[in-house]
C-alpha positions as a printed NumPy array, in Angstrom:
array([[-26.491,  -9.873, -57.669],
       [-23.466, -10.934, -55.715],
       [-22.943, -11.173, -52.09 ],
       [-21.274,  -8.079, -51.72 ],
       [-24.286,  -6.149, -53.114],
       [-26.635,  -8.228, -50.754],
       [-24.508,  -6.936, -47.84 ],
       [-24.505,  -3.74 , -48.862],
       [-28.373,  -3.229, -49.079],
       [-29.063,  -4.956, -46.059],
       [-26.786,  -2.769, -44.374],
       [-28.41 ,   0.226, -45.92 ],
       [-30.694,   2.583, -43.189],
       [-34.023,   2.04 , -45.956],
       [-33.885,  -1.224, -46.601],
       [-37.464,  -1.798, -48.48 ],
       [-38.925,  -5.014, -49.772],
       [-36.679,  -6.222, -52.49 ],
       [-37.87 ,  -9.659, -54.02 ],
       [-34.382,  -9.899, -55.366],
       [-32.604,  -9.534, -52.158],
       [-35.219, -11.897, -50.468],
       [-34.518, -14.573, -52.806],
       [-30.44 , -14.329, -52.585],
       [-30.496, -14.467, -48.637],
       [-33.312, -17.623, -49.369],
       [-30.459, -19.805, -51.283],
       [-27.228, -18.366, -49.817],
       [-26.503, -19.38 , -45.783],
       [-23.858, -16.684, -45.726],
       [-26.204, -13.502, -46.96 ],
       [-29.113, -15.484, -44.242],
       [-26.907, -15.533, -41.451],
       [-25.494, -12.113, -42.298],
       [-29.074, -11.221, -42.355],
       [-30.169, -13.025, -38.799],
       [-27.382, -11.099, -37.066],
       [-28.115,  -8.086, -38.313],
       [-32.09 ,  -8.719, -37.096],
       [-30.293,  -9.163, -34.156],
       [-28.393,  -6.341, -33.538],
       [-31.551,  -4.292, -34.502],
       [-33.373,  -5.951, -31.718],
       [-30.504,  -5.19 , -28.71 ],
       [-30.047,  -1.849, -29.739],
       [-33.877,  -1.165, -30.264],
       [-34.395,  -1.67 , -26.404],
       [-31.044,  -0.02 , -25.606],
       [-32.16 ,   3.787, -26.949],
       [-31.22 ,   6.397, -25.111],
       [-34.054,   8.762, -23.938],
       [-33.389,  11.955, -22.857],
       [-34.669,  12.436, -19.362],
       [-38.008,  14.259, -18.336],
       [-37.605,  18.521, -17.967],
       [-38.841,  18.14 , -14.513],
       [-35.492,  15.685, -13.671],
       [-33.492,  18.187, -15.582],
       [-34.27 ,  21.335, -13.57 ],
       [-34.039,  19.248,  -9.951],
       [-30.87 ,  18.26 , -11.198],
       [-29.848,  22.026, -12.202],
       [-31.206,  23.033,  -8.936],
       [-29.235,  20.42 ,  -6.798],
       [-25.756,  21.502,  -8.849],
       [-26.558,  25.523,  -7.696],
       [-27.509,  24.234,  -4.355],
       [-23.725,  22.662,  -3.597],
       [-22.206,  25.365,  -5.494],
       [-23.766,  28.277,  -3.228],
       [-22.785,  26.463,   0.092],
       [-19.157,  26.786,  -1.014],
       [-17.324,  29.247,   1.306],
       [-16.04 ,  32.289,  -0.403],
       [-12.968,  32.772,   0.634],
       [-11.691,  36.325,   1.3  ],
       [ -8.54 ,  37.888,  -1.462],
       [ -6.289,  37.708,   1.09 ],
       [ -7.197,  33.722,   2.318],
       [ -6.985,  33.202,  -1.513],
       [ -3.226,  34.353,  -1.746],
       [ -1.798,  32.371,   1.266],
       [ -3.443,  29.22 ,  -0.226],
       [ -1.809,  30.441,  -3.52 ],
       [  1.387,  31.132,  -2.071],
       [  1.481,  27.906,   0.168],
       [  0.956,  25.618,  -2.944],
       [  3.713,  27.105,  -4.858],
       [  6.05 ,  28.963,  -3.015],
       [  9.252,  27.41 ,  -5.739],
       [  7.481,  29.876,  -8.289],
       [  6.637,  32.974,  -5.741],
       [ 10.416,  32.996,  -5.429],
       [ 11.509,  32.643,  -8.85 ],
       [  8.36 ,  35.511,  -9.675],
       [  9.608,  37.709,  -6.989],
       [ 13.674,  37.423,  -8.657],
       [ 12.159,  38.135, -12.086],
       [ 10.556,  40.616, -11.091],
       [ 13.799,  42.338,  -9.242],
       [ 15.784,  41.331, -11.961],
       [ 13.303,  43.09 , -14.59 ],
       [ 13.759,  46.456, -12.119],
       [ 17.112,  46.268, -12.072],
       [ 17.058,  45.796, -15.907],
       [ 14.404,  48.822, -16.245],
       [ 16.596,  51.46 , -13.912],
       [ 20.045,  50.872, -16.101],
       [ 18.381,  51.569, -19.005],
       [ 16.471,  54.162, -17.787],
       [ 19.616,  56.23 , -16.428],
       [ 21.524,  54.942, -19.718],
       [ 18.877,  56.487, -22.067],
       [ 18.306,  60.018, -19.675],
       [ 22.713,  60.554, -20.009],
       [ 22.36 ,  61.439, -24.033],
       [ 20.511,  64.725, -24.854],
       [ 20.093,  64.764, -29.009],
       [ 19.63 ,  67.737, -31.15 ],
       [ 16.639,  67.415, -33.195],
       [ 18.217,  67.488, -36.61 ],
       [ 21.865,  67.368, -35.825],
       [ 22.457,  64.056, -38.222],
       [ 26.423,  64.579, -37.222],
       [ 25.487,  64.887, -33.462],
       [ 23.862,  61.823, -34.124],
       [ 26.152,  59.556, -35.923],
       [ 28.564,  60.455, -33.369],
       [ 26.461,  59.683, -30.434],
       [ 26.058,  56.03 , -32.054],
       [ 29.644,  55.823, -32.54 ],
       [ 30.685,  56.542, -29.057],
       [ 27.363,  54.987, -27.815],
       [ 27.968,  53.435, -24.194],
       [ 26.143,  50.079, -25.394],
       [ 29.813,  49.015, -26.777],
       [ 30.935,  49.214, -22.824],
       [ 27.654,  46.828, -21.87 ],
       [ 28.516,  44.287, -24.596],
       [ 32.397,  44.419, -23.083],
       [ 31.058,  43.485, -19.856],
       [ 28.574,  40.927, -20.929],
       [ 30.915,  38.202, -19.828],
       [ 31.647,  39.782, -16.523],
       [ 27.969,  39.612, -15.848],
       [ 27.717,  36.191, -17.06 ],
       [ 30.787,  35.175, -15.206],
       [ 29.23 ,  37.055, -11.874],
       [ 25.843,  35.476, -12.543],
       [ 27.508,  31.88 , -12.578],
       [ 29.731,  32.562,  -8.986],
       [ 26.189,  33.263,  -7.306],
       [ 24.206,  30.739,  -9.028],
       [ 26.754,  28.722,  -7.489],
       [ 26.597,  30.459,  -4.2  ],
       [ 23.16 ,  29.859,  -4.003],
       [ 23.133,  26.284,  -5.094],
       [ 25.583,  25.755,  -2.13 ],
       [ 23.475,  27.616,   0.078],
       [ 20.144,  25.466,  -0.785],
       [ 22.482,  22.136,  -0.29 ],
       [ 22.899,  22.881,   3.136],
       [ 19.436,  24.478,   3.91 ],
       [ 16.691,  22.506,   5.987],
       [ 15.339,  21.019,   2.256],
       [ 18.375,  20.671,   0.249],
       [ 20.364,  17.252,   0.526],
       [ 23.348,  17.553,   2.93 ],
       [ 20.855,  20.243,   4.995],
       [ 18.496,  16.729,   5.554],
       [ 21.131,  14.842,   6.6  ],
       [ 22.724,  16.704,   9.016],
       [ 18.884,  17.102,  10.409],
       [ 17.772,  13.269,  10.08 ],
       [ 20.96 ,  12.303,  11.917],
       [ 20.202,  15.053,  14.764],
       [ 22.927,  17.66 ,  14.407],
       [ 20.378,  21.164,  14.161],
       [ 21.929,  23.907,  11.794],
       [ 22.897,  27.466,  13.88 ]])
Protein backbone atom coordinates (compact mmCIF):
# COMPACT_ATOMS: atom_id res chain seq x y z
CA UNK A 1 0.00 0.00 0.00
CA UNK A 2 1.03 3.52 -0.78
CA UNK A 3 0.68 6.60 1.20
CA UNK A 4 -2.22 7.79 -0.43
CA UNK A 5 -4.20 4.64 0.53
CA UNK A 6 -2.85 4.98 4.20
CA UNK A 7 -4.39 8.49 4.23
CA UNK A 8 -7.34 7.53 2.93
CA UNK A 9 -8.23 4.78 5.56
CA UNK A 10 -7.15 6.69 8.35
CA UNK A 11 -9.34 9.32 7.30
CA UNK A 12 -12.17 6.91 6.91
CA UNK A 13 -15.22 7.30 9.88
CA UNK A 14 -14.57 3.07 10.69
CA UNK A 15 -11.25 2.87 10.83
CA UNK A 16 -10.75 -0.87 12.39
CA UNK A 17 -7.54 -2.61 13.30
CA UNK A 18 -5.63 -3.08 10.14
CA UNK A 19 -2.13 -4.81 10.73
CA UNK A 20 -1.27 -3.49 7.33
CA UNK A 21 -1.99 0.06 7.99
CA UNK A 22 -0.28 -0.26 11.49
CA UNK A 23 2.83 -1.39 10.01
CA UNK A 24 3.01 1.46 7.08
CA UNK A 25 2.44 4.38 9.67
CA UNK A 26 5.34 2.16 11.93
CA UNK A 27 8.13 2.75 9.02
CA UNK A 28 6.83 5.89 7.28
CA UNK A 29 7.19 9.45 9.52
CA UNK A 30 4.84 11.08 7.06
CA UNK A 31 1.68 8.42 7.37
CA UNK A 32 2.81 8.64 11.66
CA UNK A 33 2.61 12.19 11.82
CA UNK A 34 -0.42 12.29 9.54
CA UNK A 35 -1.69 9.83 11.98
CA UNK A 36 -0.68 11.87 15.43
CA UNK A 37 -2.55 14.89 14.09
CA UNK A 38 -5.36 13.29 13.23
CA UNK A 39 -5.40 11.61 17.08
CA UNK A 40 -5.29 15.03 17.72
CA UNK A 41 -7.94 16.58 16.14
CA UNK A 42 -10.13 13.65 17.45
CA UNK A 43 -9.21 14.62 20.92
CA UNK A 44 -10.16 18.72 20.56
CA UNK A 45 -13.20 18.06 18.89
CA UNK A 46 -14.20 15.09 21.26
CA UNK A 47 -14.45 17.67 24.22
CA UNK A 48 -15.83 20.38 21.91
CA UNK A 49 -19.44 18.41 21.11
CA UNK A 50 -22.21 20.25 21.07
CA UNK A 51 -25.05 19.11 23.44
CA UNK A 52 -28.29 20.17 23.00
CA UNK A 53 -29.52 21.91 26.09
CA UNK A 54 -31.86 20.36 28.86
CA UNK A 55 -36.05 20.64 27.94
CA UNK A 56 -36.42 22.43 31.14
CA UNK A 57 -33.80 25.42 29.69
CA UNK A 58 -35.68 25.17 26.48
CA UNK A 59 -39.20 25.97 27.71
CA UNK A 60 -37.78 28.95 30.27
CA UNK A 61 -36.24 30.18 27.32
CA UNK A 62 -39.63 29.88 25.17
CA UNK A 63 -41.34 31.36 28.06
CA UNK A 64 -38.94 34.42 28.49
CA UNK A 65 -39.25 35.12 24.38
CA UNK A 66 -43.47 35.21 24.91
CA UNK A 67 -42.91 37.16 28.01
CA UNK A 68 -41.09 40.32 26.00
CA UNK A 69 -43.22 39.74 23.12
CA UNK A 70 -46.65 40.23 25.14
CA UNK A 71 -45.35 43.47 26.90
CA UNK A 72 -45.06 45.03 23.44
CA UNK A 73 -47.68 47.83 23.07
CA UNK A 74 -50.20 47.22 20.41
CA UNK A 75 -50.52 49.99 18.70
CA UNK A 76 -53.97 51.12 17.46
CA UNK A 77 -54.65 51.05 13.04
CA UNK A 78 -54.68 54.45 13.04
CA UNK A 79 -51.10 55.01 15.30
CA UNK A 80 -49.89 52.32 12.80
CA UNK A 81 -50.55 54.56 9.63
CA UNK A 82 -48.98 57.88 10.89
CA UNK A 83 -45.82 55.86 11.79
CA UNK A 84 -46.25 54.40 8.23
CA UNK A 85 -46.82 57.56 6.65
CA UNK A 86 -44.06 59.49 8.66
CA UNK A 87 -41.33 56.95 7.51
CA UNK A 88 -42.13 57.25 3.95
CA UNK A 89 -44.01 60.07 3.02
CA UNK A 90 -41.65 60.24 -0.79
CA UNK A 91 -43.81 57.01 -1.60
CA UNK A 92 -47.39 58.18 0.03
CA UNK A 93 -47.04 60.91 -2.58
CA UNK A 94 -45.97 59.09 -5.50
CA UNK A 95 -48.98 56.22 -4.27
CA UNK A 96 -51.46 58.92 -3.92
CA UNK A 97 -50.43 60.38 -7.95
CA UNK A 98 -50.69 56.77 -9.16
CA UNK A 99 -53.47 56.31 -7.83
CA UNK A 100 -55.12 59.73 -9.40
CA UNK A 101 -53.43 59.07 -12.41
CA UNK A 102 -54.96 55.36 -12.61
CA UNK A 103 -58.64 57.31 -12.04
CA UNK A 104 -58.09 59.57 -14.46
CA UNK A 105 -56.95 56.70 -16.78
CA UNK A 106 -60.15 54.51 -15.63
CA UNK A 107 -62.90 57.54 -16.30
CA UNK A 108 -61.55 58.22 -20.14
CA UNK A 109 -61.90 54.91 -20.90
CA UNK A 110 -64.87 54.40 -19.23
CA UNK A 111 -66.78 57.37 -21.11
CA UNK A 112 -64.72 56.25 -24.37
CA UNK A 113 -66.11 52.65 -24.22
CA UNK A 114 -70.05 53.85 -22.97
CA UNK A 115 -70.02 56.48 -26.56
CA UNK A 116 -70.21 53.19 -29.06
CA UNK A 117 -73.49 51.15 -28.87
CA UNK A 118 -72.84 47.77 -31.22
CA UNK A 119 -75.42 45.68 -32.85
CA UNK A 120 -75.07 42.20 -31.87
CA UNK A 121 -74.36 40.68 -35.24
CA UNK A 122 -73.98 43.69 -37.42
CA UNK A 123 -70.25 42.48 -38.73
CA UNK A 124 -70.49 45.82 -41.14
CA UNK A 125 -71.56 48.00 -38.10
CA UNK A 126 -68.63 46.61 -36.70
CA UNK A 127 -65.84 46.92 -39.10
CA UNK A 128 -66.90 50.37 -39.43
CA UNK A 129 -66.90 51.22 -35.84
CA UNK A 130 -63.09 49.96 -35.84
CA UNK A 131 -62.40 51.98 -38.77
CA UNK A 132 -63.60 55.23 -37.46
CA UNK A 133 -62.68 54.05 -33.89
CA UNK A 134 -61.73 57.25 -31.71
CA UNK A 135 -58.44 55.35 -30.45
CA UNK A 136 -56.75 56.81 -33.84
CA UNK A 137 -57.52 60.49 -32.19
CA UNK A 138 -55.72 59.18 -28.66
CA UNK A 139 -52.65 57.86 -30.53
CA UNK A 140 -52.62 61.55 -32.47
CA UNK A 141 -52.43 63.14 -29.23
CA UNK A 142 -50.01 60.84 -27.56
CA UNK A 143 -47.28 63.38 -28.04
CA UNK A 144 -49.33 66.24 -26.79
CA UNK A 145 -49.70 64.32 -23.59
CA UNK A 146 -46.16 63.45 -23.49
CA UNK A 147 -45.16 66.93 -24.38
CA UNK A 148 -47.76 68.28 -21.47
CA UNK A 149 -46.47 65.64 -19.07
CA UNK A 150 -42.77 66.93 -19.60
CA UNK A 151 -43.82 71.04 -19.09
CA UNK A 152 -45.20 69.91 -15.53
CA UNK A 153 -42.65 67.47 -14.65
CA UNK A 154 -40.67 70.42 -15.15
CA UNK A 155 -42.96 72.67 -13.28
CA UNK A 156 -42.80 70.59 -10.49
CA UNK A 157 -39.11 69.97 -10.45
CA UNK A 158 -38.85 73.83 -10.26
CA UNK A 159 -41.29 73.98 -7.66
CA UNK A 160 -39.41 71.26 -5.31
CA UNK A 161 -35.98 73.38 -6.06
CA UNK A 162 -37.27 76.17 -4.32
CA UNK A 163 -39.36 74.36 -1.58
CA UNK A 164 -38.10 74.22 2.18
CA UNK A 165 -36.14 70.62 1.10
CA UNK A 166 -35.10 71.15 -2.37
CA UNK A 167 -31.59 72.88 -2.98
CA UNK A 168 -31.97 76.63 -3.72
CA UNK A 169 -35.25 76.37 -1.09
CA UNK A 170 -32.18 75.43 1.73
CA UNK A 171 -30.22 78.07 0.82
CA UNK A 172 -32.29 80.82 0.81
CA UNK A 173 -33.36 79.30 4.47
CA UNK A 174 -29.68 78.55 5.85
CA UNK A 175 -28.70 82.09 4.86
CA UNK A 176 -31.98 83.55 6.69
CA UNK A 177 -34.16 84.93 3.92
CA UNK A 178 -37.83 82.85 4.94
CA UNK A 179 -39.92 81.94 1.73
CA UNK A 180 -43.66 83.93 1.63
Amino acid sequence: MDCVEITEKLLAEDLSDDAEVDRHVACCPACAGIARGLARLNAVLSTTLVVSPPLELQTRLVDIALASASRQPQLSIWQQLRQWFAQRPQMVAAQGLAAIMLALASWQVFGWVSTFQPVVGDVGYAMELVAASPAVVYLGSVQIDFQSLGIWSIVGILGWLVSENGLVGRRLASSGLQLP
